[in-house]
C-alpha positions as CSV (number, residue, x, y, z in Angstrom):
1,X,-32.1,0.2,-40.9
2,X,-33.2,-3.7,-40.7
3,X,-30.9,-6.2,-43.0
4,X,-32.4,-9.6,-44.3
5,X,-29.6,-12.4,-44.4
6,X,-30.1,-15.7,-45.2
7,X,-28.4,-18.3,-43.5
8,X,-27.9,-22.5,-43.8
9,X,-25.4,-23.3,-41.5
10,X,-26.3,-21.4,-38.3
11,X,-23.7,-18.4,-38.5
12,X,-23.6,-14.7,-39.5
13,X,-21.1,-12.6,-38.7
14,X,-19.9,-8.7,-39.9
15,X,-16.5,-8.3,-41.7
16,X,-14.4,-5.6,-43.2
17,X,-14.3,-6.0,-46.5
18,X,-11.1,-4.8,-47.4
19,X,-8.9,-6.3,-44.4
20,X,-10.6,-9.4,-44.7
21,X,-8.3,-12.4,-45.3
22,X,-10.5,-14.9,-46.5
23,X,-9.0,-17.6,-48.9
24,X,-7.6,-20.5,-47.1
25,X,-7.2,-23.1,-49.5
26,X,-9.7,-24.9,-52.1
27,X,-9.5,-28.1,-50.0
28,X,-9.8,-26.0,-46.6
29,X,-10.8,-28.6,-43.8
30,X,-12.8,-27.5,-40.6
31,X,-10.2,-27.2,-38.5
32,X,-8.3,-24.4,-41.4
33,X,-11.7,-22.5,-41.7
34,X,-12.2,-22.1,-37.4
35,X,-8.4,-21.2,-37.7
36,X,-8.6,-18.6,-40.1
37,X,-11.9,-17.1,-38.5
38,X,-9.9,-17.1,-35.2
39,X,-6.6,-15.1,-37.1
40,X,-9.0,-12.3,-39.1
41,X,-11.4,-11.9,-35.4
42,X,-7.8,-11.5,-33.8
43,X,-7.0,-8.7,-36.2
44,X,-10.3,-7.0,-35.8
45,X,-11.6,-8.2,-39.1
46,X,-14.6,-10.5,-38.5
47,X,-16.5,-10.6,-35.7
48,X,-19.0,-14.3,-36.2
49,X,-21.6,-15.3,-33.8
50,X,-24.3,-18.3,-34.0
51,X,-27.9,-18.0,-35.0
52,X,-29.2,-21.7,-34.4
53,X,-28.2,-25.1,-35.7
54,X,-30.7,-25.2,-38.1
55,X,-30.0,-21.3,-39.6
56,X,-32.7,-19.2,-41.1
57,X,-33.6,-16.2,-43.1
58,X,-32.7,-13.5,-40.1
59,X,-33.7,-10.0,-40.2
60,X,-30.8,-7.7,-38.2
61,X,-31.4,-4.2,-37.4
62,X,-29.1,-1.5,-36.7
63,X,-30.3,-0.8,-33.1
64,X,-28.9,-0.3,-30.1
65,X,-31.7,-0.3,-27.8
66,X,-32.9,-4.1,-28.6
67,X,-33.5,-5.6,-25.2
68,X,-32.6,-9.7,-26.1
69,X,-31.9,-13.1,-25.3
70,X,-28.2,-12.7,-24.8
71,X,-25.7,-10.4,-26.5
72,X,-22.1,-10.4,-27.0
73,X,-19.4,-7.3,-27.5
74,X,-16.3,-7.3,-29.5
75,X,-14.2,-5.2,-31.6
76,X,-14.3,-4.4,-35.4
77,X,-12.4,-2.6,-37.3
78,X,-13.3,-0.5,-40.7
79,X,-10.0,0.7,-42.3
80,X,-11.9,2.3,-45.2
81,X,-15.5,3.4,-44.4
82,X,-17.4,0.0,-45.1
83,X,-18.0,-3.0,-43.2
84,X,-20.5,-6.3,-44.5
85,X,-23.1,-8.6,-43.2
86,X,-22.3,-11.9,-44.1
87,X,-23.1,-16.0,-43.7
88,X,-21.3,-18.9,-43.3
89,X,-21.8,-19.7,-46.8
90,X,-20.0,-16.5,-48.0
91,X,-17.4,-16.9,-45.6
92,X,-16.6,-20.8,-47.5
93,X,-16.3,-19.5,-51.0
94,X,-14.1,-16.6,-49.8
95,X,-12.3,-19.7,-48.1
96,X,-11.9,-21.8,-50.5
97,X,-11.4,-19.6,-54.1
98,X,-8.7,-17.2,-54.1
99,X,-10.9,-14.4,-56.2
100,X,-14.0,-14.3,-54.2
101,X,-13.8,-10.9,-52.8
102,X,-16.3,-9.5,-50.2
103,X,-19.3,-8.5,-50.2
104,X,-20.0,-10.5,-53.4
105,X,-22.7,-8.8,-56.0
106,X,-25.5,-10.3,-55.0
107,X,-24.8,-9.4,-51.2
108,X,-23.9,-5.8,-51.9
109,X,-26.8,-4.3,-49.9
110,X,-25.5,-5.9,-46.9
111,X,-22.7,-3.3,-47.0
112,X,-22.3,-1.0,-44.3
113,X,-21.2,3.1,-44.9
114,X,-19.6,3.9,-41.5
115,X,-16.5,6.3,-40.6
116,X,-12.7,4.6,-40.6
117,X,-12.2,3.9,-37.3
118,X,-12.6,0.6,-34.5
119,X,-15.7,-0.2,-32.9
120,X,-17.3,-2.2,-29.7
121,X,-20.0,-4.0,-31.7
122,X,-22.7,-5.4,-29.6
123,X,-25.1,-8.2,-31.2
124,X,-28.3,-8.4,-29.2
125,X,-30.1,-12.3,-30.4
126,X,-33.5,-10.9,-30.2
127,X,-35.3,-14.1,-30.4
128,X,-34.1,-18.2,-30.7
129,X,-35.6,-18.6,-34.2
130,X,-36.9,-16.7,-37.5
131,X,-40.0,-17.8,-36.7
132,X,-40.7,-15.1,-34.2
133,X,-41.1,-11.5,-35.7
134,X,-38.1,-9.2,-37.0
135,X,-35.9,-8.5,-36.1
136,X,-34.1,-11.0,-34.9
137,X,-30.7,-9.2,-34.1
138,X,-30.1,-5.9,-33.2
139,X,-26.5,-5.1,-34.0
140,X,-24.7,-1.7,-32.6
141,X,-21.7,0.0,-33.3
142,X,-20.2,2.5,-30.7
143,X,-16.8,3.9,-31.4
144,X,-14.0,2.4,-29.7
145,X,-10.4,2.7,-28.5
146,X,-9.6,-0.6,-29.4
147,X,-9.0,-1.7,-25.8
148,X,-11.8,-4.4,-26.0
149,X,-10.4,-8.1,-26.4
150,X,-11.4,-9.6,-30.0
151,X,-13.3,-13.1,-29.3
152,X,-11.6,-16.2,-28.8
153,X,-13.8,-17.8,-31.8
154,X,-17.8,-17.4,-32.8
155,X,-20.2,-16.0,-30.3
156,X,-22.4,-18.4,-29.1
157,X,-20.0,-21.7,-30.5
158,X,-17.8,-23.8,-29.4
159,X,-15.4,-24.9,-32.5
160,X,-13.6,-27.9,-30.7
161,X,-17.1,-29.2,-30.1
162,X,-19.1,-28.2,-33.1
163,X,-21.6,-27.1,-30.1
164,X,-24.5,-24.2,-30.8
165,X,-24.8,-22.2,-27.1
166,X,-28.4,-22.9,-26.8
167,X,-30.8,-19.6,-25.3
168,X,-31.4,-20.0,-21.9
């Protein structure tokens, strides 16, 4: 199953939908946004990683056995069967208006049907741009018992920097 999501601002990331804390304020700053990411990846909510600095219409596939460029495991969570592709952009309206709820309409076939439960999700970067062919990340979700250690912050980015992790 291959996912297109589009992307301006060089992140995607998979959340659950209905443990998602998303509204931060509707003059959030930078510095409230990374925070808030940091609190809902902490409670196994959001799990964000970085495509490129330039972002990209990317093509992800549910698919474990992508070999890539780098890959990075953490834990997820799905308190009620569903969990959503999303983009930075989605992740700033949630932020900043209090009834933006996820996934919005137009994103609802990036929704996920999966059993209740914790995962170790593995993204796989297939490639450094969407100019190569699809997919472009492979994402896979093994059940967990929670023992993995949520990230510190995106995959790939370092906030306090604003730096993208180039591919080696």
């Amino acid at each position: 199953m291959e996912f297109t999501v589009d992307d301006d601002s060089g992140f995607l990331g998979i959340v659950d939908p209905d443990a998602y804390e998303g509204f931060v304020a509707e003059d959030w700053t930078y510095e409230s946004l990374f925070a808030r990411f940091a609190a809902q990846t902490a409670r196994r909510a959001l799990l964000l990683w970085a495509t490129s600095a330039d972002g990209g219409s990317w093509t992800v596939a549910l698919d474990g056995t992508l070999a890539g460029a780098r890959s990075a495991t953490g834990p997820i969570t799905s308190r009620q069967g569903r969990l959503c592709l999303v983009n930075y952009e989605t992740l700033t309206m949630a932020a900043q208006f209090a009834d933006v709820t996820l996934p919005e309409p137009h994103l609802a076939d990036l929704e996920l049907d999966v059993t209740p439960g914790t995962y170790a999700c593995t993204v796989t970067q297939v490639h450094g741009d969407d100019s190569h062919p699809a997919p472009h990340f492979g994402l896979h979700l093994a059940p967990s018992d929670g023992a993995l250690t949520p990230w510190a912050g995106p995959a790939w980015f370092d906030p306090a920097s604003s730096a993208f992790t180039p591919l080696s």
